[in-house]
N, C-alpha and C positions, 0 to 999 in steps of 0.2 A: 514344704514337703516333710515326710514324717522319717524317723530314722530308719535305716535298711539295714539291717543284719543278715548277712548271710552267713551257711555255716559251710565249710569245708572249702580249702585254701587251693584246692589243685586246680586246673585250667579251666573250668566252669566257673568254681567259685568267683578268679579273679577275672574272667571275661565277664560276670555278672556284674559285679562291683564297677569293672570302667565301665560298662552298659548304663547303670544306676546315674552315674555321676556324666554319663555323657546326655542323660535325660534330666539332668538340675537337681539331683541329690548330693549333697555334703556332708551330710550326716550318716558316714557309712559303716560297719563293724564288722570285720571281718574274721570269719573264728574258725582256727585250725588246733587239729589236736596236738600234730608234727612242731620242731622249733623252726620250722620255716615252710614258707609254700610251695608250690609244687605238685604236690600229689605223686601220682603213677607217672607225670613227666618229668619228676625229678630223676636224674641219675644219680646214682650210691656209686663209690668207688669200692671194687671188690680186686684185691690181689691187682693191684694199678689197671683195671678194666670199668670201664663205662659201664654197668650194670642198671636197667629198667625193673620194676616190678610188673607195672599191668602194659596192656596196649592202648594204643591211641587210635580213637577210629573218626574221620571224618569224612562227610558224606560229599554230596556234587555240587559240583559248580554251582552256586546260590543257599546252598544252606548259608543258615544264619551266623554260624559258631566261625563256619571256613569265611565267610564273608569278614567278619570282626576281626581273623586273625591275618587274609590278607591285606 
């Protein structure tokens, strides 16, 4: 299998990547701009509060994304 680069580190990115590698790729590259992954489901600590930047939206019962992540 040929190398897999994906670009952007947040919950797609990295359900992409265990996706890849749960179909027989090892050879995988993962590229965020951030100094760790996460994306929008990272929380920032603001004034000692849990703080999100975007929202998380998952669809029903049998989507693919909610399937992976239960």
């Amino acid at each position: 299998m040929r190398r897999i680069r994906i670009v952007g580190g947040g919950l797609t990115g990295i359900l992409a990547a265990l996706q890849a590698h749960r179909l027989g790729a090892r050879d995988i590259e993962l590229y965020e701009r951030l100094d760790q992954l996460g994306g929008v489901a990272l929380p920032q600590l603001r004034d000692g509060r849990e703080m999100r930047e975007g929202c998380i939206y998952f669809g029903p019962k049998g989507d693919p994304i909610r399937s992976l992540l239960e």
